[in-house]
N, C-alpha and C positions, 0 to 999 in steps of 0.2 A: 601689471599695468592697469589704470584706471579703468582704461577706455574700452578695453576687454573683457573686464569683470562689469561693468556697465552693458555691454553687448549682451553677453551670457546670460547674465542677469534678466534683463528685460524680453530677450528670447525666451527666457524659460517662464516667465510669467506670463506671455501674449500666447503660448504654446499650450499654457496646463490653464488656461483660465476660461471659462467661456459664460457668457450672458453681460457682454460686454463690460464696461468704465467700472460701474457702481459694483458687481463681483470682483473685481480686480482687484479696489482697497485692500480687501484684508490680507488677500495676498503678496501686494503691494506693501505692506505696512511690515510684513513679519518680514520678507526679504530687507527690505530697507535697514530697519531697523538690527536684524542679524548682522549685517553690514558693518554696523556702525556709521551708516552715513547720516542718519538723524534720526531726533526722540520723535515718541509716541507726538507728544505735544506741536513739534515741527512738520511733523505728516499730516496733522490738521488744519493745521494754517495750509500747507501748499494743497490741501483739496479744497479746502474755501475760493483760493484765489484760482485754481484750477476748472470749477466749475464755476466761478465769476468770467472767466475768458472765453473767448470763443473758440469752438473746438471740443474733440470728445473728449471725456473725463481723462481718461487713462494716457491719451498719448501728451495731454498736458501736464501731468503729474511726470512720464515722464522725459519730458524737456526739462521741465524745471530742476527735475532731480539730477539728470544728467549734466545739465550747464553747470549748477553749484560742485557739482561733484567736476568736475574737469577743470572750472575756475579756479580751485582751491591749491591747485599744483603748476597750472601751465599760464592761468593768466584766462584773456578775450578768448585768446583761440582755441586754449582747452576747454573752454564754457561752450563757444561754438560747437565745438569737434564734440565733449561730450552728449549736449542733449542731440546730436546728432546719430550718436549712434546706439542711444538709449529709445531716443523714436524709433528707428531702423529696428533695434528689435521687439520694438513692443508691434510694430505692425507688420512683419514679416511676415510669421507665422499666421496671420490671419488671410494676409497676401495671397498665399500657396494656398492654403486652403479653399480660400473663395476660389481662388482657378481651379481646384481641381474638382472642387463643387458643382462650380458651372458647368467642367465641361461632359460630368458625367450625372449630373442631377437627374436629369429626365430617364434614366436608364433604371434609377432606384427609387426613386422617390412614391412612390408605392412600396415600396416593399415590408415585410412585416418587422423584420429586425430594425429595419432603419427607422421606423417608424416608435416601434418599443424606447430605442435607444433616444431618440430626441423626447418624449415623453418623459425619459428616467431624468434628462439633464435638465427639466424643469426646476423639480427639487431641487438640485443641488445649489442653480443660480442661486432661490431665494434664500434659501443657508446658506450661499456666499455673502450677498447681502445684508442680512440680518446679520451676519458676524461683524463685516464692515460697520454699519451701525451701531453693535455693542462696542467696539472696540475705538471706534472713535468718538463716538458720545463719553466711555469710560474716560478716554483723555482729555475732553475737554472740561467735564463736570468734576473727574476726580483727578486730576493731574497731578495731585502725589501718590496714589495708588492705593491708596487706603477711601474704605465708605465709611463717614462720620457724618454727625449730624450737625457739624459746623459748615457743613457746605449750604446749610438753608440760611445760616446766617451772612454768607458772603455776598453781598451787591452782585457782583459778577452772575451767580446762580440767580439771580432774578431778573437782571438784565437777558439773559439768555432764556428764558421762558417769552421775555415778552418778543422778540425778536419769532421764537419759535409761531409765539401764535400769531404774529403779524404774517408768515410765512403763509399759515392754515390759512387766515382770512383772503389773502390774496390770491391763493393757488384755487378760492374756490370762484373766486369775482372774477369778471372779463376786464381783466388787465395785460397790457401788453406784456410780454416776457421780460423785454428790455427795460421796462417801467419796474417790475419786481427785482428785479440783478439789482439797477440802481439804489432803489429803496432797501433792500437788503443789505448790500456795500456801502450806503452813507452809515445807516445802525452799526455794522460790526466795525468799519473806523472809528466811529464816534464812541462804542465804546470800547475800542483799543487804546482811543489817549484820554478817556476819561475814569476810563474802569480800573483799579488797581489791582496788578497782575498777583 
């Protein structure tokens, strides 16, 4: 049943993932993708519109993914019921965790191993990250799956440069948050119906 492999699923990804949303992609992407529940190419677009909304990366990736995926068999209510219980487990595990964190934090939080251990897990975020990033940049720039150097000749590859560095300019100027989301969201509509796929 969907709604179970949906559960499972997002359990085992809010369980084995940590340094929050942006580590989560990549392994977000392989489960999905293993699935068969969407291409590389559709995991892009719902992290686009996923950190366009408000809320944290991951638990909007999976609502989104849960709704489509429970829609596709039951209807409203399996869209409901799925991102329902695809949030449920992408935030469970972090749930438990943070309670049992709290209620023994002060007991270790010194200690030498605990301390080693949070140290090692630095690394590994930003090699969660950094894979996210290859692997979604790979989809978007190379979405047949081949590097050729027809992709400098495609519009779309230059449209997506300029958008990138409009990103740089803004992230470094005192502009409101919500003033960048919008300015970013008018670009990648404008060229979703102007740019040829």
């Amino acid at each position: 049943m969907i709604f179970l492999e949906l559960f499972w699923t997002f359990l085992k990804i809010g369980a084995l993932t940590f340094g929050g949303g942006y580590a989560m992609i990549a392994i977000m992407q392989s489960e999905i993708v293993s699935h068969g529940w969407m291409t590389d190419t559709m995991i892009a677009d719902y992290v686009a519109i996923s950190e366009s909304t408000p809320g944290p990366l991951a638990i909007n990736m999976a609502t989104a993914v849960g709704s489509q995926m429970g829609n596709q068999d039951y209807g409203f209510l399996g869209s409901f019921f799925g991102a329902f219980v695809a949030t449920l487990g992408t935030v469970l595990p972090s749930f438990v965790i943070i309670l049992l964190v709290a209620r023994w934090f002060e007991s270790f939080k010194d200690n030498r191993i605990v301390k080693s251990c949070m140290n090692g897990l630095k690394p590994a975020v930003v090699g969660l990250i950094g894979s996210a990033l290859i692997s979604i940049g790979s989809a978007v720039f190379f979405p047949t799956g081949t590097i050729s150097l027809e992709i400098f000749s495609e519009l779309t590859f230059y449209a997506s440069l300029v958008i990138f560095a409009i990103a740089l300019v803004l992230a470094f100027k005192k502009i409101h948050p919500i003033a960048i989301i919008g300015i970013s969201a008018t670009l990648g509509i404008a060229c979703g119906y102007l740019l040829p796929r």
